[in-house]
Rosetta silent file (secondary structure, phi, psi, omega in degrees, C-alpha in Angstrom):
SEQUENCE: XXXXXXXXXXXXXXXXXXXXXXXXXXXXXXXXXXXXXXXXXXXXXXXXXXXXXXXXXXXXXXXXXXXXXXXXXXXXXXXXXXXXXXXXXXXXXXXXXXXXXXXXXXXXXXXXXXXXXXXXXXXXXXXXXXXXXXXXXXXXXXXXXXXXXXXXXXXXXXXXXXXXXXXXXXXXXXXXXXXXXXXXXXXXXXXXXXXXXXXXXXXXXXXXXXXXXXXXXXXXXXXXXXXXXXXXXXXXXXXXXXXXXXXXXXXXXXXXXXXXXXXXXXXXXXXXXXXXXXXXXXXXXXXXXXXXXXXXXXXXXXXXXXXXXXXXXXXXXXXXXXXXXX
SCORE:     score description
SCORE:     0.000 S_00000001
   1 L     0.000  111.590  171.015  135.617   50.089   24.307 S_00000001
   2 E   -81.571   91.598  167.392  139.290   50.554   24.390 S_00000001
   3 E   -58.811  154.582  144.176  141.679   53.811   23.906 S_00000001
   4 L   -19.426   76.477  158.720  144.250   54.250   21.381 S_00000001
   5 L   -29.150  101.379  154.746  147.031   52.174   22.373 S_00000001
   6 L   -59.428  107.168 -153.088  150.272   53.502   22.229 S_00000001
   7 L   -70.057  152.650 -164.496  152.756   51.775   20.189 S_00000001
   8 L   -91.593  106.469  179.456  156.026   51.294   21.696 S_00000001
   9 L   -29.727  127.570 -171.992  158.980   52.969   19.488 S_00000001
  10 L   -82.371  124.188 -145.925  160.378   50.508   17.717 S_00000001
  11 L   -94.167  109.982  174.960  163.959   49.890   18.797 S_00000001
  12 L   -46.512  117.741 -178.607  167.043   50.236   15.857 S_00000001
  13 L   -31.437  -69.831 -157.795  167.547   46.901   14.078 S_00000001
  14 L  -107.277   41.252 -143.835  171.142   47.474   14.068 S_00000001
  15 L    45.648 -148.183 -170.308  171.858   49.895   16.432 S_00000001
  16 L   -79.416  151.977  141.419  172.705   53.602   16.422 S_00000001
  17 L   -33.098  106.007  168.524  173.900   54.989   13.180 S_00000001
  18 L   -85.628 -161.768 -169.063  177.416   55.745   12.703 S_00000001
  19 L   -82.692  165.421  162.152  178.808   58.750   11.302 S_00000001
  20 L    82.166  -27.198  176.676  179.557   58.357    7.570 S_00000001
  21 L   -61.624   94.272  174.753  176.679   55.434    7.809 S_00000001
  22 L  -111.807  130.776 -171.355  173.429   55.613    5.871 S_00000001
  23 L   -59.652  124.682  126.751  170.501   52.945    6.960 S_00000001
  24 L    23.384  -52.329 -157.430  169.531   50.748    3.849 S_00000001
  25 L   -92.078  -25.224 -175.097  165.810   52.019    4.392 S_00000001
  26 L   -59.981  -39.672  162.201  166.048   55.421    4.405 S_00000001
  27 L   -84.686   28.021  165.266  168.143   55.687    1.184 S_00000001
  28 L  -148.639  -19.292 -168.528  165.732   53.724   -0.741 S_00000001
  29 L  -127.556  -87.448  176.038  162.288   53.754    0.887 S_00000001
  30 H   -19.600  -53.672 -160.528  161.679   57.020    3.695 S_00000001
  31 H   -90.013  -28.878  153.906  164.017   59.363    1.892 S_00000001
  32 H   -50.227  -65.711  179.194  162.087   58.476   -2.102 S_00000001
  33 H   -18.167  -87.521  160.415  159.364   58.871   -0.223 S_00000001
  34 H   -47.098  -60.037 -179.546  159.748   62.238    1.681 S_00000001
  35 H   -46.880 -104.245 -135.987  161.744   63.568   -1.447 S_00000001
  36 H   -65.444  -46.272  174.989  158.473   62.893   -4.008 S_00000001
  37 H   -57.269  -53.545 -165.979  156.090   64.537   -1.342 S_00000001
  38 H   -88.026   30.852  166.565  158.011   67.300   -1.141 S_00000001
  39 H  -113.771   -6.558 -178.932  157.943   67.714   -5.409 S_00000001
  40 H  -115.923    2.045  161.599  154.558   67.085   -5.055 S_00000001
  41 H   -16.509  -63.243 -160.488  153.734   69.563   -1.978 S_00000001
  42 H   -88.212  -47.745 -169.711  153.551   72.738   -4.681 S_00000001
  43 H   -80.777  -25.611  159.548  151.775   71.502   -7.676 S_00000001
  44 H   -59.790  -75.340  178.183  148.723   69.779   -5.103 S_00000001
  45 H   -58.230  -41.544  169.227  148.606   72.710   -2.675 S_00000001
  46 H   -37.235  -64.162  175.973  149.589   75.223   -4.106 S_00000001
  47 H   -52.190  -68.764  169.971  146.674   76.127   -6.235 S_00000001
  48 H   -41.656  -27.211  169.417  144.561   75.840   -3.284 S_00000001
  49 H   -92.533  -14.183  169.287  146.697   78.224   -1.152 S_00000001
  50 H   -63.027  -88.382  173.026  146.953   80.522   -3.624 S_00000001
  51 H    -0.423  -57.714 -125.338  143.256   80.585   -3.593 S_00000001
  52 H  -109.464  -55.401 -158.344  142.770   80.370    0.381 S_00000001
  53 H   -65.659  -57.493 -173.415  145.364   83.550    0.016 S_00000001
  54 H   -61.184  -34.178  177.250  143.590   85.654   -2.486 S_00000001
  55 H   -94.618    7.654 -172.454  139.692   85.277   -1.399 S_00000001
  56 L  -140.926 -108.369  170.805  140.616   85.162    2.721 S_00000001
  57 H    -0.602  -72.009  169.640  143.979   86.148    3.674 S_00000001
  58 H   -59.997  -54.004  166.383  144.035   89.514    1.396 S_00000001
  59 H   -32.600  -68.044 -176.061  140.242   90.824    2.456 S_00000001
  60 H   -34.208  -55.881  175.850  141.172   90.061    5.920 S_00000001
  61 H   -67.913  -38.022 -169.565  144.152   92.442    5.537 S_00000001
  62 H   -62.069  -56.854 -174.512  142.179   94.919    3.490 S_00000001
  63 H   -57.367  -30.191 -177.541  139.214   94.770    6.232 S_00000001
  64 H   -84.042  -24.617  167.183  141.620   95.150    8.855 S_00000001
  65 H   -85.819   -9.836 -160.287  143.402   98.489    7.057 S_00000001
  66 H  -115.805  -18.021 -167.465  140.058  100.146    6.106 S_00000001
  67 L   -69.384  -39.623 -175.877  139.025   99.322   10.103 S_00000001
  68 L   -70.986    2.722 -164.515  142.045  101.763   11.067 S_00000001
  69 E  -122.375   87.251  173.202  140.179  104.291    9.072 S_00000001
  70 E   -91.890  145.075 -168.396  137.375  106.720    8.567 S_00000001
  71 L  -160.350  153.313 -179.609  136.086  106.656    5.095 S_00000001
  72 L  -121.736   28.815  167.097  132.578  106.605    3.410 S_00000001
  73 L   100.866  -31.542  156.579  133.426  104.342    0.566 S_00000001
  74 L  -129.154  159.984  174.007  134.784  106.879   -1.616 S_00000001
  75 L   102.436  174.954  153.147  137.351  109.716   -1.291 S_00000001
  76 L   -74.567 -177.903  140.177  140.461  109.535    0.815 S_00000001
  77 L  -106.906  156.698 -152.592  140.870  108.244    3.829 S_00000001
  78 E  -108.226  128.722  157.769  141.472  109.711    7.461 S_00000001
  79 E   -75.140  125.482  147.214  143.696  107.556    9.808 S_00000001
  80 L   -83.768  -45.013  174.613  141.928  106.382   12.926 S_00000001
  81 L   114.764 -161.588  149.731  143.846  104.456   14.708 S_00000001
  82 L   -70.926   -6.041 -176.193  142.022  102.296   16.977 S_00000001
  83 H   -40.981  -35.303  161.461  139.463  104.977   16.880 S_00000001
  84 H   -65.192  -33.634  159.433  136.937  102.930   15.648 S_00000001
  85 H   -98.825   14.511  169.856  137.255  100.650   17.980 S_00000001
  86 H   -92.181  -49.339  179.314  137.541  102.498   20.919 S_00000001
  87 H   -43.468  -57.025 -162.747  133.962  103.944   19.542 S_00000001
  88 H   -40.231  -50.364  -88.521  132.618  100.450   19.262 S_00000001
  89 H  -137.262  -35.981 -152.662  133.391   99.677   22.947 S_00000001
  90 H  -122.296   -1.491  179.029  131.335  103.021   23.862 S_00000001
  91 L   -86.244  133.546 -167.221  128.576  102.543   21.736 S_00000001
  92 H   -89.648  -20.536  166.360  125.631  101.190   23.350 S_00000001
  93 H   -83.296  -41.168  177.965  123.848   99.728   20.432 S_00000001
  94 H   -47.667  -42.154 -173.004  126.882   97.617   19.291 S_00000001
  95 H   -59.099  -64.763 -160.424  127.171   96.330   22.877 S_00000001
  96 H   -42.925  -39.831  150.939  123.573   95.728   22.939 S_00000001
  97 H   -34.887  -73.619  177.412  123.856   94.161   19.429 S_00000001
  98 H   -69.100   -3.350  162.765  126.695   91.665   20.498 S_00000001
  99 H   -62.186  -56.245  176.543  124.327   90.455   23.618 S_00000001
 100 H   -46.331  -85.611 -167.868  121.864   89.451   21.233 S_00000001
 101 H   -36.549  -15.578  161.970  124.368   87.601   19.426 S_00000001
 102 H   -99.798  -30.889 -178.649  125.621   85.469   22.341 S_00000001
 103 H   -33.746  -77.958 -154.941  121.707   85.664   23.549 S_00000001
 104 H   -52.852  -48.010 -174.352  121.525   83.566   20.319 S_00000001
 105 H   -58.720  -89.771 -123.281  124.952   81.489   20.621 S_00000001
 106 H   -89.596   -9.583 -171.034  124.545   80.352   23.989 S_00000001
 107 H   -78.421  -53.528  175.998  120.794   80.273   24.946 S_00000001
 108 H   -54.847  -19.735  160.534  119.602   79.068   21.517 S_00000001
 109 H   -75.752  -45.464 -177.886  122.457   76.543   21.708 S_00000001
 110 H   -69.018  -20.652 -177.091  121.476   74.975   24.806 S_00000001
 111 H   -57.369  -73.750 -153.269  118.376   74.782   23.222 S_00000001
 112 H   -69.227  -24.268  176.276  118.705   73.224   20.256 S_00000001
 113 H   -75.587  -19.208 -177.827  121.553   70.552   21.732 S_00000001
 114 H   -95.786   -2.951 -175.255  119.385   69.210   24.494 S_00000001
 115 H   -91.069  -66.753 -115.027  116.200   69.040   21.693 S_00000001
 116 H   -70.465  -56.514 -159.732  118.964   67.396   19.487 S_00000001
 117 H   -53.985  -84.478 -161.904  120.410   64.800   22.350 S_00000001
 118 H   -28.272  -50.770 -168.706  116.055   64.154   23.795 S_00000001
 119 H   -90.208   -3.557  151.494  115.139   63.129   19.627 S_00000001
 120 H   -43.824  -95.807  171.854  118.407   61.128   19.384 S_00000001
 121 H   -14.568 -102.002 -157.981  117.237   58.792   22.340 S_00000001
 122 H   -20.424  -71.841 -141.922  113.581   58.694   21.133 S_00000001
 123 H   -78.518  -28.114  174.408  114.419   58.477   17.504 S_00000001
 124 H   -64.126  -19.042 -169.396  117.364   55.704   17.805 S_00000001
 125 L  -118.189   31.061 -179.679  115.079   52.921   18.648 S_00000001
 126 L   -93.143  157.343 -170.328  111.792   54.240   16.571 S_00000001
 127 L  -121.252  136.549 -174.705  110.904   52.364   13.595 S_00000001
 128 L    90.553   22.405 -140.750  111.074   54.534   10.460 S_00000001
 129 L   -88.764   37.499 -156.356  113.222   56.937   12.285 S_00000001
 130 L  -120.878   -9.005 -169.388  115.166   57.150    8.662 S_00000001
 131 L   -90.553  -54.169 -162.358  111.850   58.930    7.105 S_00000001
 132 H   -42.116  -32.671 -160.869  111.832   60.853   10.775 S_00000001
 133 H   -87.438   -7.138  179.536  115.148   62.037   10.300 S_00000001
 134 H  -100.808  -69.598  149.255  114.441   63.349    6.746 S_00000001
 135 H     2.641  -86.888  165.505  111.505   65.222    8.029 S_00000001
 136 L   -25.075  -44.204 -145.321  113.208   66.912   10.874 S_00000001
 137 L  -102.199    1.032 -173.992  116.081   67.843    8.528 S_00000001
 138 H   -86.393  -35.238 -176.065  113.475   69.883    5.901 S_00000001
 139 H   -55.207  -11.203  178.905  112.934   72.997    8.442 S_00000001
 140 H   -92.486  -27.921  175.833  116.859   73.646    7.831 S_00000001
 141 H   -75.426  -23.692  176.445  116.223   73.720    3.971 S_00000001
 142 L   -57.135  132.657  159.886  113.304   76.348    4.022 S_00000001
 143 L   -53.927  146.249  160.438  114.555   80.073    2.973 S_00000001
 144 L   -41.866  -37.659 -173.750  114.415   82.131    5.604 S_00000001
 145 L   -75.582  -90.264  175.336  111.864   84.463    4.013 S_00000001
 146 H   -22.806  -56.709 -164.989  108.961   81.331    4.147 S_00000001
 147 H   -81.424   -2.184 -162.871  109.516   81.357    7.951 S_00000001
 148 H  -102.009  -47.633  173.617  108.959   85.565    8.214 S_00000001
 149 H   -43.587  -67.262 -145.418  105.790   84.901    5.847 S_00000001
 150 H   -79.360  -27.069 -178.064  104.251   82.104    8.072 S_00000001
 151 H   -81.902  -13.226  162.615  104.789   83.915   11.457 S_00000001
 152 H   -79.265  -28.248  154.771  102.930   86.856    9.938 S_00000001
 153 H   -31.646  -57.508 -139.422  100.288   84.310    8.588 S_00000001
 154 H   -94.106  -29.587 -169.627  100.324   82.895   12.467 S_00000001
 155 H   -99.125  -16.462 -152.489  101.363   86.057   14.821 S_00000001
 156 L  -111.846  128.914 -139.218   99.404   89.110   13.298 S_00000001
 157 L   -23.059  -32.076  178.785   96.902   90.562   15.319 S_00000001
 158 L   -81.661    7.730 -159.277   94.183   88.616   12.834 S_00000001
 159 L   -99.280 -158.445 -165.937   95.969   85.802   12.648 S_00000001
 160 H   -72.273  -31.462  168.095   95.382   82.249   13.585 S_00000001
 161 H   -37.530  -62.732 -144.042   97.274   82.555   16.982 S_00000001
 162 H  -102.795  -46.026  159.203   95.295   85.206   18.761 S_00000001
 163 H   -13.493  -72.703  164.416   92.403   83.387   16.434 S_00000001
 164 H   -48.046  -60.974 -177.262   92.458   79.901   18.489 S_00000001
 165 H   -34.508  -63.037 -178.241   92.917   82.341   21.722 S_00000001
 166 L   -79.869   -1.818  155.770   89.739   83.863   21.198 S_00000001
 167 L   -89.429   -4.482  139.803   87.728   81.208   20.813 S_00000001
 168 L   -70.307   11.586  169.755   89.050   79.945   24.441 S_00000001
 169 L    96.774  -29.654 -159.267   87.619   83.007   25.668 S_00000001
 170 L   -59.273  104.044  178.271   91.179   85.009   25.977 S_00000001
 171 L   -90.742  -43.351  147.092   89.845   88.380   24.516 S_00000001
 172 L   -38.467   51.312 -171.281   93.403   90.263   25.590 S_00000001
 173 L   -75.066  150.279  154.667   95.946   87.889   23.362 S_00000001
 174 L   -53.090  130.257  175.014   99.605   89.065   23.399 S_00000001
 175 L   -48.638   66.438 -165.730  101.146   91.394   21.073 S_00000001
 176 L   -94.577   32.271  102.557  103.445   89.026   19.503 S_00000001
 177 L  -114.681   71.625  155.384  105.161   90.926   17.285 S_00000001
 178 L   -70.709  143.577 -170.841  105.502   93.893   19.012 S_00000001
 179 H   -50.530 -106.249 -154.804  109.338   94.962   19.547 S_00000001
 180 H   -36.938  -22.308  165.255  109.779   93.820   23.032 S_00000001
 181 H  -105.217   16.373 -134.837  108.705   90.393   21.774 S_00000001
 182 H  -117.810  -35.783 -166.661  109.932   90.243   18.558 S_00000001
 183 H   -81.080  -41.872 -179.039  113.929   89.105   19.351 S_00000001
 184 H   -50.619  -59.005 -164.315  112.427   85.826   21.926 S_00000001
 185 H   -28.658  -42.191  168.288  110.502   85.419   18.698 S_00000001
 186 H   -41.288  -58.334  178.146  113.588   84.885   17.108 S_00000001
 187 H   -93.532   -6.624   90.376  115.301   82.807   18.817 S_00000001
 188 H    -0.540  -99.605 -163.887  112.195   80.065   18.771 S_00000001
 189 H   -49.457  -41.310  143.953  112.424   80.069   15.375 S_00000001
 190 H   -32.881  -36.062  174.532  116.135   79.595   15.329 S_00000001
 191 H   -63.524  -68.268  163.079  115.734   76.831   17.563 S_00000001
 192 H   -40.902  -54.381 -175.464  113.111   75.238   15.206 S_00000001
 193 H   -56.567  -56.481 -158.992  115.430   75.597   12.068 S_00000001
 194 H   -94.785  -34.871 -162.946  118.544   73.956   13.399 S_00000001
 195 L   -91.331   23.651  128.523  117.462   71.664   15.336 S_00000001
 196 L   -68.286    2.391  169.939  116.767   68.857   13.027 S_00000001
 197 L   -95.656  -28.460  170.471  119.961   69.802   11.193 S_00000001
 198 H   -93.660  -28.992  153.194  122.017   68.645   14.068 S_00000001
 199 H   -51.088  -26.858 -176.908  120.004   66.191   15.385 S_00000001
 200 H   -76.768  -41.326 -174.327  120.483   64.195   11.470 S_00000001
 201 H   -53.672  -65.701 -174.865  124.536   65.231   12.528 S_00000001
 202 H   -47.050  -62.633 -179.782  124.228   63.530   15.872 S_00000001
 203 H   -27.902  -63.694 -136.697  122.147   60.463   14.719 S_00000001
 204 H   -86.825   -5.090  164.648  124.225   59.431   12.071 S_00000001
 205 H   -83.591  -21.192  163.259  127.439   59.424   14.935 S_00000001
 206 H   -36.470  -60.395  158.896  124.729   57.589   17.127 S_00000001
 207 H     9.258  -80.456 -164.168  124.844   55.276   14.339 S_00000001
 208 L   -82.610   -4.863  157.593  128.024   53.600   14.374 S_00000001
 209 L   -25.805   92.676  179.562  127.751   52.549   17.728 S_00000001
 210 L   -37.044  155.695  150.209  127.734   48.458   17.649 S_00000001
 211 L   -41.813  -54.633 -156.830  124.742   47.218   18.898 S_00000001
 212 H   -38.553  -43.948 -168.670  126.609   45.209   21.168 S_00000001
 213 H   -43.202  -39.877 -170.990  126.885   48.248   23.592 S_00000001
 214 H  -100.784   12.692  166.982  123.605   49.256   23.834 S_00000001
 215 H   -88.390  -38.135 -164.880  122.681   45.135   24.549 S_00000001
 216 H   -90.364  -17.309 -168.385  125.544   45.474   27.576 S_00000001
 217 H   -84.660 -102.640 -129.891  123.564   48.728   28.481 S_00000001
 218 H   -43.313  -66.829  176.699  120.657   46.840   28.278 S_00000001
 219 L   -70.310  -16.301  153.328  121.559   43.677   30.812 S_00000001
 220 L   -67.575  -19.946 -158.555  123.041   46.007   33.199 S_00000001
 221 L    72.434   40.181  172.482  119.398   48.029   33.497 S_00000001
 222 L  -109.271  143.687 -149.452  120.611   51.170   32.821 S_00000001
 223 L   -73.275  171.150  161.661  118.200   53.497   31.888 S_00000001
 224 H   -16.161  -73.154 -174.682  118.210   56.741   29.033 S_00000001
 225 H   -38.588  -55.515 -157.739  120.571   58.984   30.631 S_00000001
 226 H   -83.135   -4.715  170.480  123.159   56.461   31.594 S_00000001
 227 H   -72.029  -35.008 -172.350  123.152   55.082   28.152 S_00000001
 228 H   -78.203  -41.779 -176.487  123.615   58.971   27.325 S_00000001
 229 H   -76.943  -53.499  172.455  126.243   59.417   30.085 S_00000001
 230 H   -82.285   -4.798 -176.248  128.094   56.250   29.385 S_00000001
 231 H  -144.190  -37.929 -173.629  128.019   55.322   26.093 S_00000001
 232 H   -77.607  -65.645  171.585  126.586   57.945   23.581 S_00000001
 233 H   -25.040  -64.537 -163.205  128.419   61.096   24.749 S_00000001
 234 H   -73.981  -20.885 -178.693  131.621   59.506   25.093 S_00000001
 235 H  -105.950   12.477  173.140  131.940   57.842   21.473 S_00000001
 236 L  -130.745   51.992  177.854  130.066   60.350   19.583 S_00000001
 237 H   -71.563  -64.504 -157.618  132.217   63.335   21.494 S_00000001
 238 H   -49.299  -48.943 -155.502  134.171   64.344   18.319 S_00000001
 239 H   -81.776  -13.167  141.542  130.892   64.373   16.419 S_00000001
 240 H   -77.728  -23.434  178.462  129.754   66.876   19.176 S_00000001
 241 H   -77.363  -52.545 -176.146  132.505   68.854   19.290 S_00000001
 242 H   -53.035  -65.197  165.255  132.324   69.407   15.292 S_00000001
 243 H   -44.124  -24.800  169.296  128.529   70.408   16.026 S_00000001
 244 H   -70.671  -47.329 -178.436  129.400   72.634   18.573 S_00000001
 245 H   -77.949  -36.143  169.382  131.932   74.534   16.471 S_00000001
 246 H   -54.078  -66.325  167.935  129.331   74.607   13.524 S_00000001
 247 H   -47.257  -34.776  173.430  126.956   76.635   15.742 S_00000001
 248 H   -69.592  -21.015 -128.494  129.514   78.897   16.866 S_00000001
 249 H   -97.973  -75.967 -149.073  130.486   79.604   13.304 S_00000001
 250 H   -86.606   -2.423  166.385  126.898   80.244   11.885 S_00000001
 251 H   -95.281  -13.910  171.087  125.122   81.712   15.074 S_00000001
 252 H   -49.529  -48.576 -139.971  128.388   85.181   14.926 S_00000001
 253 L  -102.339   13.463 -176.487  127.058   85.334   11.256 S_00000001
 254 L   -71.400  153.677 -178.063  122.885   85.259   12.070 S_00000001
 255 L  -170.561  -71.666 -136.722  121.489   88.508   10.086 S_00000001
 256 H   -95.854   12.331  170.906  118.878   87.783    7.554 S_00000001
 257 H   -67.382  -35.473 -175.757  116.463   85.725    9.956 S_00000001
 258 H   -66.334  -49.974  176.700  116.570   89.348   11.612 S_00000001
 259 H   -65.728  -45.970 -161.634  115.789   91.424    8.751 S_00000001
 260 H   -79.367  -18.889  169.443  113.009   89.753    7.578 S_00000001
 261 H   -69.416  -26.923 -172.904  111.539   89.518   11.479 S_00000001
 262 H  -111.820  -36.920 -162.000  112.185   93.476   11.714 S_00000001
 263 L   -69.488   61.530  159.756  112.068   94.864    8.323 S_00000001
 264 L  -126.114  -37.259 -154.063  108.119   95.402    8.404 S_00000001
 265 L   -42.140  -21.118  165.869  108.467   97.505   11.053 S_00000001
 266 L   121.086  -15.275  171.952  107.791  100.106    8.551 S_00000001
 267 L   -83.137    0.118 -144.181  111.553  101.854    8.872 S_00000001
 268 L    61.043  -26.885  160.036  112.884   99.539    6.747 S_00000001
 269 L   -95.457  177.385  144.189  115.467   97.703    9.237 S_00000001
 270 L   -35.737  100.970  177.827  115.214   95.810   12.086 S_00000001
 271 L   -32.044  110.988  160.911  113.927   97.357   15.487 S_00000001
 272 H   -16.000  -55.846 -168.458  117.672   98.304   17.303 S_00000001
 273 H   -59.792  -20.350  169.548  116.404   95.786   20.169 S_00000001
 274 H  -103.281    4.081  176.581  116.957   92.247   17.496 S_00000001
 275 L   -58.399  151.905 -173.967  120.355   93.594   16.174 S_00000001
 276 L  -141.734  138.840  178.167  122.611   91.399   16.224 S_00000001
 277 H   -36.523  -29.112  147.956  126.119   92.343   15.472 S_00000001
 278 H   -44.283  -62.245 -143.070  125.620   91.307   11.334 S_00000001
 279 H   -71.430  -59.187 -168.060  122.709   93.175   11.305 S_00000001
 280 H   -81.082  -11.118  138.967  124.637   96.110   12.875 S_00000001
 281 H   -34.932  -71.016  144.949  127.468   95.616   10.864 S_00000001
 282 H   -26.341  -76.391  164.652  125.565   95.958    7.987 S_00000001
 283 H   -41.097  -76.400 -158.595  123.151   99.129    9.019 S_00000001
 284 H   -49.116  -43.583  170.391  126.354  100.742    9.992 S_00000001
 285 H   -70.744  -57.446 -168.443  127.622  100.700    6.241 S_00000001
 286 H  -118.399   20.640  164.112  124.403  100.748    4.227 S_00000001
 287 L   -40.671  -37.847  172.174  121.832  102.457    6.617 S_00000001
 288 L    71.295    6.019 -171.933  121.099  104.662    3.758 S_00000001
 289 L   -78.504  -24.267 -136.542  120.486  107.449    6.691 S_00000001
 290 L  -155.570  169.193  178.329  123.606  109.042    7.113 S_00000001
 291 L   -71.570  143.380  154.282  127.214  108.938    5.033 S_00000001
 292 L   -40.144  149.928 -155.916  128.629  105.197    5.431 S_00000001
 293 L  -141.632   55.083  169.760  130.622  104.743    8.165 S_00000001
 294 H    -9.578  -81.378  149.458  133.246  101.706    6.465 S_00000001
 295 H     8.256  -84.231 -162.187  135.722  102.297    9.332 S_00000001
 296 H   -88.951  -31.297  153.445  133.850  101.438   11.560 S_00000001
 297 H   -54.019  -50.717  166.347  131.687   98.795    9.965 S_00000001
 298 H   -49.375  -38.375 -165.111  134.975   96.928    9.315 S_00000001
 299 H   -86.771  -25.545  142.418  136.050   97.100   12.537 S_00000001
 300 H    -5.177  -75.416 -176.521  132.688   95.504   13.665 S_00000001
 301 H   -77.548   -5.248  141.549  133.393   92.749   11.765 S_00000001
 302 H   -67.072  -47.353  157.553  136.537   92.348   12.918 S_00000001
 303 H   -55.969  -45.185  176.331  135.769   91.851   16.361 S_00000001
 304 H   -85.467   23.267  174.393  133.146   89.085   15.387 S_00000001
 305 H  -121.669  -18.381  161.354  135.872   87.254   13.454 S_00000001
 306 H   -77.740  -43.144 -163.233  138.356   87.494   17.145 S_00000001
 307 H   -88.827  -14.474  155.384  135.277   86.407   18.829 S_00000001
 308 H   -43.630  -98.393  162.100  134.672   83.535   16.070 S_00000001
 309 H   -13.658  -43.965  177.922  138.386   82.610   16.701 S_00000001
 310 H   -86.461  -25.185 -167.828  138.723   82.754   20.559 S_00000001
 311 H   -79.248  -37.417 -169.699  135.346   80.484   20.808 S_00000001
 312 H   -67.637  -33.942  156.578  136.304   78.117   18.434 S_00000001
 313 H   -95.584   28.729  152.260  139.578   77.502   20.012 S_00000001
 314 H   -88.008  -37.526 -177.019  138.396   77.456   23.629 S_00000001
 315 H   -60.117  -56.465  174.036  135.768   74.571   22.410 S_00000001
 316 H   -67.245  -10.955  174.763  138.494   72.867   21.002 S_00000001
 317 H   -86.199  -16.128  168.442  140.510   72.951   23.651 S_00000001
 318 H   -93.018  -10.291 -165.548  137.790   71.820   26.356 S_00000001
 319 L  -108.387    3.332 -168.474  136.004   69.285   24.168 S_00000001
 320 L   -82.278  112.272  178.391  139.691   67.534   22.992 S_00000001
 321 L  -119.270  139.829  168.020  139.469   64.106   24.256 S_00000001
 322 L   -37.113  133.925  176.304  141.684   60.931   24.003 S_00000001
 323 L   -83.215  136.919 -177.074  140.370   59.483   20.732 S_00000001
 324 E  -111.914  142.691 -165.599  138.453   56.136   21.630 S_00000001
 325 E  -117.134  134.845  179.452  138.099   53.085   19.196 S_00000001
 326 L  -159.137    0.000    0.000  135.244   50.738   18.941 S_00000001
């Protein structure tokens, strides 16, 4: 295991350049070079930045002008200001919304990375672990809807949970989904989903690991962990850091895992206690209760695209490590 050397600037053949002077390589090799990348900069990129501008770039401004704004979707619109987001700030279901939504990033994270790390170990030295890992990786392919079916198959007061219970005597079983239980539910099942999708992520950086390493591991005696502390961690960082940043991404944006856990309730949403800033994003624009509230929906979602943004570059900036070669 090595770092990245750093090569030592190569020292001018023939000294410095004098004025009036042009080097040999640069007017035939560097400067062809640079010159045809930059003719071929705009017909490669372009089309893609055009793109990147028109489906990203322009919403983003639109969402950010209609945020500044109350409007119901039709009609003119009334400047706000920050008004919407000075509401946001005072509303107690959005805050309570965005807990649940770090509830989910960081608890449901720790979760699923320390499941992921425990079946790495287990699973690198298992024989067949290539069927295991194909297994593992089908609860991330299931619709969302198929897991809201089977916990009402498994949770509802008749169902086989409280079933099993009562034939162990337990005549009292827990409500479990009753509202006050219904968001841990939630996050259990989240847990369950991803974490054979990150664990297959992990593995396959687990992977490339020579052999040798975990042989020099081996004749030292050092046990799980320190194989984990000294050797897995540090050469499969990047491929944790990328996994890290995936979860932040896609746990800002959880919402229909929500609906379909709350919409039985019989109101048609989600009890207020599993919102999660989607979900109340959402409600707030198409609640169907009350006029749409855009404005303010927008500006919602504008805060969970700054709080996308600041996590994603504090992770990169704590997980950025000397790249290591092996």
């Amino acid at each position: 295991m090595t770092t990245t050397p750093t090569l030592p600037t190569d020292a001018p053949a023939t000294g410095p350049a004098r004025p009036g002077r042009r080097r040999a390589g640069s007017a035939s090799g560097g400067g062809t070079f640079a010159e045809q990348r930059r003719k071929l900069l705009i017909p490669f990129v372009g089309p893609a930045l055009l793109f990147y501008v028109v489906l990203f770039v322009v919403p983003i401004g639109g969402a950010i002008w209609i945020s500044l704004h109350h409007w119901a979707g039709s009609g003119p619109m009334t400047w706000a200001g920050l008004g919407n987001y000075t509401r946001l700030f005072h509303d107690d279901l959005f805050i309570k919304s965005l807990g649940n939504t770090l509830k989910l990033l960081f608890f449901v994270g720790i979760a699923v990375f320390a499941l992921s790390f425990a079946l790495t170990l287990v699973l690198r030295d298992m024989v067949g672990r290539k069927v295991v890992r194909s297994v593992i990786f089908f609860p991330h392919l299931v619709n969302a809807l198929v897991y809201g079916v089977l916990v009402g198959f498994l949770f509802n007061p008749d169902g086989l949970a409280n079933s099993l219970l009562a034939h162990l005597g337990i005549s009292s079983p827990p409500q479990w989904l009753a509202q006050d239980n219904l968001f841990p539910l939630i996050m259990v099942t989240m847990a369950w989903m991803t974490t054979g999708y990150f664990t297959t992520i992990l593995m396959a950086g687990v992977d490339r690991i020579p052999i040798s390493y975990y042989e020099d591991c081996a004749l030292a005696g050092a046990n799980a962990l320190q194989r984990l502390r000294y050797v897995i961690l540090p050469l499969t960082w990047d491929v944790f850091g990328v996994c890290a940043v995936l979860w932040t991404i896609s746990s800002v944006k959880i919402f229909e895992i929500v609906w379909i856990f709350g919409g039985s309730s019989g109101n048609g949403i989600p009890p207020t206690k599993t919102w999660t800033s989607a979900v109340y994003t959402y409600a707030t624009a198409f609640s169907g209760d009350s006029v749409p509230s855009y404005g303010a929906a927008t500006a919602s979602a504008i805060l969970s695209l700054l709080l996308v943004t600041v996590l994603v570059v504090l992770l990169r900036r704590v997980m950025r490590r000397e790249a290591v070669e092996f």
